[in-house]
PALUM-421616 format. One record per residue: x, y, z of N, C-alpha, C in turn. Coordinates in steps of 0.02 Angstrom, whole numbers, plus 50000, padded with zeros to 5 digits. Layout:
% PALUM-421616
XYZXYZXYZ;...
END
This chain:
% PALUM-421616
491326158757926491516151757936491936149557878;492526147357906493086143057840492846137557851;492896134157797493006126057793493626123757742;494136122257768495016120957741495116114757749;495306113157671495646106657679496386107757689;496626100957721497436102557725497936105157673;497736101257622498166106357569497906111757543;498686116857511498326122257515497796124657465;497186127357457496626129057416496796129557352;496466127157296496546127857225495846133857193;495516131957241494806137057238494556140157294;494036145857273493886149457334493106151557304;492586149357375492016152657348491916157757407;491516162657389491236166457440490376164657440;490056165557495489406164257504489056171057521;488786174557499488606180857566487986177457582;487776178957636486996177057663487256170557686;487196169057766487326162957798486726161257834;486056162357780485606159757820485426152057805;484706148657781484726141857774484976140457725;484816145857654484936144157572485756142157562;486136148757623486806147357616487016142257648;487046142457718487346136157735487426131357701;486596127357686486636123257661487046122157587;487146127357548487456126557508488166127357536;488366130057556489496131057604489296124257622;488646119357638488956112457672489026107157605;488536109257551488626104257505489186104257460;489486112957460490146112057432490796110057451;490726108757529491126106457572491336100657567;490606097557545490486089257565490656087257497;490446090957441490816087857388491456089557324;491796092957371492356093557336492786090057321;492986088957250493506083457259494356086057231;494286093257255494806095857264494826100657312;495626101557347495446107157425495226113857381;494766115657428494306121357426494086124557476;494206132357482493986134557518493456139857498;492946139757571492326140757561492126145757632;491806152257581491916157757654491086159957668;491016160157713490226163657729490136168257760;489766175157707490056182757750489056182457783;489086183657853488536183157887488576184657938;488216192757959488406195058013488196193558067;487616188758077487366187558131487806179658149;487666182158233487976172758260487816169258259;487386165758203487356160858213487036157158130;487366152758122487126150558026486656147558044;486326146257974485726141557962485176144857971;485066152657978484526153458025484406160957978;484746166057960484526170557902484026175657954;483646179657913483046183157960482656180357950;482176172357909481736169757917481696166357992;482266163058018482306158558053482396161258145;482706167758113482926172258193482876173958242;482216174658206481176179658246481236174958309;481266178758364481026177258426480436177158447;479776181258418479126183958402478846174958392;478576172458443478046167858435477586165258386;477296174758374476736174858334477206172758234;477796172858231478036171458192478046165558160;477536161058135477566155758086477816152558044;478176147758046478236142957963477336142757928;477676144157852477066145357831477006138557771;477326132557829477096125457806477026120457843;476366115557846476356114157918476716108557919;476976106957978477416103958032477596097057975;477226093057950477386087057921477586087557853;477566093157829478046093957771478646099457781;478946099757830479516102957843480076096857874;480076092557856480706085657883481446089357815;482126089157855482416091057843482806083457794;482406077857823482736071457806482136069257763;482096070457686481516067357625481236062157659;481586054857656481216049757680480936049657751;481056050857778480706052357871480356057657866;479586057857842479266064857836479166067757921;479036061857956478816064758013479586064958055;480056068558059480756069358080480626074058130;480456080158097480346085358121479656086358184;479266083358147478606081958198478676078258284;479116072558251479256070758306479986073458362;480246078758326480996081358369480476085258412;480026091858352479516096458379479236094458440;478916087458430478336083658481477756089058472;477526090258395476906092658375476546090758334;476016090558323475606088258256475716089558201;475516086158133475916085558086475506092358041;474726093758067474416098958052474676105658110;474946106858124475286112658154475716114958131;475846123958125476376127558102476906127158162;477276128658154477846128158218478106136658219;478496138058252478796145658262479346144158209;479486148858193480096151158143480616150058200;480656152658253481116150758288481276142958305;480906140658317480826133358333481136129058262;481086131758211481196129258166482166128458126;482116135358157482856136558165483216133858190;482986132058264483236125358309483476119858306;482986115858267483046112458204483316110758158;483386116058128483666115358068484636116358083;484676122358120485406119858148485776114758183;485236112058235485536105158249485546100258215;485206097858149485266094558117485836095658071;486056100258044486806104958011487096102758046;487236104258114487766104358156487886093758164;487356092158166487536083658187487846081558100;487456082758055487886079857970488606083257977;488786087957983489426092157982489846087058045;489766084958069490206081758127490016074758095;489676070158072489646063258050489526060757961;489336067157937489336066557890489716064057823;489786058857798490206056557734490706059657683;491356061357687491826064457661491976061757630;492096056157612492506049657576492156046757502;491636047657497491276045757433490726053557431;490936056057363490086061957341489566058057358;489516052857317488966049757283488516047557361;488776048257422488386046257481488296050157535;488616057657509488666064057548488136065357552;487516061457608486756065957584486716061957678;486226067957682485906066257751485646057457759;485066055857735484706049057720485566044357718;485816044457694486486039957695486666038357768;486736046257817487016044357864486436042257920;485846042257896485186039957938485506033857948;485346031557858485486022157861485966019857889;486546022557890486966019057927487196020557986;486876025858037486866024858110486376024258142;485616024858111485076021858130484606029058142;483856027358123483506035358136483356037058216;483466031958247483616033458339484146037058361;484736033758326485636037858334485416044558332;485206044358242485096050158239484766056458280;484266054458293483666058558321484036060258389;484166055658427484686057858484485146062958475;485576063558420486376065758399485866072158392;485246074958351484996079558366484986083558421;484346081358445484216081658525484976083758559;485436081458561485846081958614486296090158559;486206087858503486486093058490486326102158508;485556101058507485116104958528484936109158587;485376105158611485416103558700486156104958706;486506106258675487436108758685487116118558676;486836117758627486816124858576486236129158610;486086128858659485296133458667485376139858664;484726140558653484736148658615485026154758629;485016158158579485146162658611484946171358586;484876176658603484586183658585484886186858528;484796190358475485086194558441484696200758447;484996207058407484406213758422484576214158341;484996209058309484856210358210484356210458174;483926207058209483286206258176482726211658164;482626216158208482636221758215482736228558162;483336227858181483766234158132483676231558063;483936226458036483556221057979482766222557964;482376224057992481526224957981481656228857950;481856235957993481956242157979482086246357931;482666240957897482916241457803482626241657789;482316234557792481866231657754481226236257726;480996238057791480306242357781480596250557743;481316252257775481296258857734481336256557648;481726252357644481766249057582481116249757516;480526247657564479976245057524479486250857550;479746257257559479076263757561478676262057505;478546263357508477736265057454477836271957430;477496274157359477616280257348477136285657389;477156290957381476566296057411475946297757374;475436294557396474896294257386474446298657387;474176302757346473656308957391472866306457385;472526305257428471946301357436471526305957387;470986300957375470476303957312469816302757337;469286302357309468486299057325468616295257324;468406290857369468116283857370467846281157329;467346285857309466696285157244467026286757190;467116282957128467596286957070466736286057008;466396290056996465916290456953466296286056866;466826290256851467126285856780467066279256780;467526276056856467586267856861466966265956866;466456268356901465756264856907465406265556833;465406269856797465346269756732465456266856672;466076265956679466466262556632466236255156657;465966250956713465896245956733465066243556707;464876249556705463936248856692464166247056630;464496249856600464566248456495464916243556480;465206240456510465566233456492465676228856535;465136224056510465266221256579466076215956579;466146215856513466856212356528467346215356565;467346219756565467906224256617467426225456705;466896224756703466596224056756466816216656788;466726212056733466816204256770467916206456807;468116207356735468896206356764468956213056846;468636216956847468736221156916468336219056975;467766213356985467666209057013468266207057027;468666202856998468976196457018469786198057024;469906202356981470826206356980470866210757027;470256215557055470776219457083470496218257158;470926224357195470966221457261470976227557307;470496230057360470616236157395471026238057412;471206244857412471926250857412471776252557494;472366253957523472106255957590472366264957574;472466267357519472386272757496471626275657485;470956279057493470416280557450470746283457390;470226280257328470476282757241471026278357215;471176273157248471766269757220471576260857216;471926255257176471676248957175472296244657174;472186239057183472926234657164472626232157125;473046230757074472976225556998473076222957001;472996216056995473236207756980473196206056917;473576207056869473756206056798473876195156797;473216193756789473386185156786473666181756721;474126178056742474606174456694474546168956681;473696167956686473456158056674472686160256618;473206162056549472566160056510472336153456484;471796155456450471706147456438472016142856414;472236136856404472546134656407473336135256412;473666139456436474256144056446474796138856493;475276140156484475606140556528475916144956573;475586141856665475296146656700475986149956734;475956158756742476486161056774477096165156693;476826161856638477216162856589476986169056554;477376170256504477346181256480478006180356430;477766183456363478176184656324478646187556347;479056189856286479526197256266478966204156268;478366202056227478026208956195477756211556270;477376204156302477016205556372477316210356409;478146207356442478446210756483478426216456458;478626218856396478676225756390478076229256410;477506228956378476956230156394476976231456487;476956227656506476966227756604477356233056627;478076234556603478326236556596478036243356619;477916247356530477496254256514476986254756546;476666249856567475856251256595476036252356692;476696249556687477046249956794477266257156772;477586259856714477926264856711477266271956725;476976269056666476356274956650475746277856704;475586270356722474956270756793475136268056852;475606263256886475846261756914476396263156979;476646270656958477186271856998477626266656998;477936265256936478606264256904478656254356949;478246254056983478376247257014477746243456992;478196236356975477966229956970478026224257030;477676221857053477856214757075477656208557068;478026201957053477896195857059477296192857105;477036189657101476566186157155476736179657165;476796177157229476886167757230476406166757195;475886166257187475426163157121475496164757069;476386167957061476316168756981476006171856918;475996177656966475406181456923475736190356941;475506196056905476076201456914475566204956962;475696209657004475346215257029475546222057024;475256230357002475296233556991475036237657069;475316239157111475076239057195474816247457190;474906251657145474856256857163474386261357075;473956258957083473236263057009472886265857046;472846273357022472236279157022471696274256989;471196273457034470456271857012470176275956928;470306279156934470376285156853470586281056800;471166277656813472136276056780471516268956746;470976264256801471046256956800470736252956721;470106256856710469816256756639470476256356569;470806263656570471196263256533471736257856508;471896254556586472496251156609472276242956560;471606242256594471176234656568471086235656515;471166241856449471276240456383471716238256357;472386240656376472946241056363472986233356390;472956229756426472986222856463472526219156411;472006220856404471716217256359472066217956292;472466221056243472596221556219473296218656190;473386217556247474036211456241473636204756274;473336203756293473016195656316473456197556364;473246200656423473456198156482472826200656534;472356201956510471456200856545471196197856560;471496191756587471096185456595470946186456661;470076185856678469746187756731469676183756778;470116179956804470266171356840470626172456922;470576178356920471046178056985470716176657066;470986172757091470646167657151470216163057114;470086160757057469816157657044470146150757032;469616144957012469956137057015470476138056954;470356142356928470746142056861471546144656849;471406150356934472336153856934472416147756964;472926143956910473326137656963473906140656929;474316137256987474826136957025475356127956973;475866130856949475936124656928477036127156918;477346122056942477996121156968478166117356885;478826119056841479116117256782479226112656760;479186105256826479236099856800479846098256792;479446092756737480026087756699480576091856653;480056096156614480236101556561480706104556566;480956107856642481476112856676481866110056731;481436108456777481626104656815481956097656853;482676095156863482906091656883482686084056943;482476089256979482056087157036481346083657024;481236084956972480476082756942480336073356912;479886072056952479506066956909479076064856848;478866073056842478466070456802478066077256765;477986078856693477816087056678476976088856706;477356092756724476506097156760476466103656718;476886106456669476496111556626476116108456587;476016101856552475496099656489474816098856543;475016095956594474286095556647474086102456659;474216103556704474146113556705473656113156651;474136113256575473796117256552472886113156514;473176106756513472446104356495471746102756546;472236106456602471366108856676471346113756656;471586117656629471536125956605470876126956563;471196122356493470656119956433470046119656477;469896114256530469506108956542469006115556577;469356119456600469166121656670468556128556608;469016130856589468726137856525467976135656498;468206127356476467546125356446467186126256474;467086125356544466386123556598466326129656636;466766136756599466856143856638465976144556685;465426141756637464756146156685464726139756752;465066133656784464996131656830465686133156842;465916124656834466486126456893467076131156890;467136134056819467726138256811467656144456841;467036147056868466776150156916466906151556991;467196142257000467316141457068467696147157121;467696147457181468036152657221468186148557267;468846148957320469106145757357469116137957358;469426137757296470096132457277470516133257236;470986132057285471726132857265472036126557219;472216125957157472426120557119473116121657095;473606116057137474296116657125474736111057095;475026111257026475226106756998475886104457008;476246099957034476816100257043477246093356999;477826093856986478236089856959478026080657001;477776082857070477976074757105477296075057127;476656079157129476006077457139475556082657105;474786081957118474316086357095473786087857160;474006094357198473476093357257472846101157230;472606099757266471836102557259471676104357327;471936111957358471736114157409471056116657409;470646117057489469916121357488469926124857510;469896130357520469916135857559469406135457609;
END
């Protein structure tokens, strides 16, 4: 997709990936240029806005946020709920969502504000053709565009999954006598393999959850020395891979039950043993004021003084299991599992 102004281009961006992240960005650079610019989106499938999150024809395929916090328009939370005609506690299809989300692209791109930056935003063109116009100009848009099949999605898995093999595993006992040993003699490394690790669908093998919310810490955070450390210990016991966790915390997906004792010294040895994982205490906390633009208000000093709060009272509630505590720049929610 070009987007050309009449005169000829002074700049040129390329986009690859024309799914939601891109579009939406080829539309905001569109919308606010204040010189001609052209703006290219390399995306092999037909249709933008939509990426392989959005593609999935598969039903069983979920938004994995429910229905009343997915409004594409900030101020109208329920936008989406009501285009959907679903509850505001309901996940919707990824497909359905896609739906959505392109007809709403497609109606700003045809009415949307060229003439001033400063009013180039969806909510602008609510207010001034009304959230009925709107919701209609949807709808009908929705209703020009109906769906339609790809087989990319597919071949796309396919990468994907050869992409992310796993190494070769050669199964072991189930029963590892050392790990049960080493667990009778300390119980501090007994408490952190309680709560860090996580069954292998290998026998003889564990996943590690290396947690990144010490006490009073700021949660998700890791030196220079740390990383290195993670590093040697993914290199040494690990099969050379690390990964991130949305909770901000590292995982080591692939330890010989043998490897795990050794591993929790070396972890302990840099402070990264903290035995908190699923617990009230792994929270979850977004950069704020501190980093963040978008932010109201700092949620690392909070974070970290429930951290304090939480350590103190470790023999009750820092104990807790299934609650989720997430700090964010614009609220503080407290999920239950």
């Amino acid at each position: 997709m070009n987007h050309k102004q009449p005169a000829a281009p002074i700049g040129r961006i390329v986009i690859v990936g024309g799914g939601a992240s891109g579009a939406l960005v080829a539309t905001q650079l569109a919308r606010r240029a204040t010189a001609p610019l052209d703006v290219t989106i390399v995306e092999p499938r037909p249709r933008l806005a939509r990426g392989l999150a959005y593609s999935t024809e598969d039903p069983r395929h979920l938004v994995n946020v429910p229905a009343r916090g997915m409004s594409a328009l900030p101020d109208v939370a329920d936008h989406f709920t009501r285009w959907a005609r679903c509850p505001g506690v309901a996940f919707a299809t990824r497909e359905r969502y896609g739906d959505y989300l392109e007809a709403v692209m497609r109606v700003y791109n045809l009415h949307g504000r060229r003439d001033n930056k400063y009013k180039a935003r969806i909510k602008i063109l609510v207010h001034e053709i009304g959230l009925e116009a709107f919701r209609a100009e949807v709808e009908a848009e929705y209703a020009r565009h109906p769906q339609q099949t790809t087989v990319v999605e597919e071949r796309e898995l396919a990468r994907i999954t050869r992409y992310f093999a796993g190494p070769a595993l050669t199964p072991q006992s189930p029963f590892n006598p050392g790990f049960e040993q080493a667990k009778r003699g300390n119980p501090d490394f007994a408490r952190w393999a309680r709560n860090n690790l996580a069954p292998h669908r290998v026998n003889g093998y564990a996943i590690v959850n290396v947690s990144l919310k010490p006490e009073g810490g700021i949660p998700g955070d890791a030196t220079g020395d740390q990383m290195r450390v993670l590093a040697y210990l993914a290199e040494r016991y690990g099969h050379d891979e690390l990964r991130v966790s949305h909770a901000q915390n590292i995982v080591l997906p692939h330890v010989k039950l043998d490897d795990v004792f050794a591993l929790w010294q070396a972890l302990a040895a840099a402070d990264l043993a903290t035995p908190n994982l699923g617990l009230v205490g792994d929270i979850i906390a977004c950069p704020g004021l501190d980093y963040c633009a978008l932010a109201t208000a700092r949620s690392i000093p909070v974070a970290q003084a429930i951290s304090r709060k939480l350590f103190a009272q470790r023999s009750s509630l820092g104990e807790t299991v299934g609650i989720l505590l997430v700090v964010a720049g614009v609220a503080v929610l407290l999920l239950a599992a």
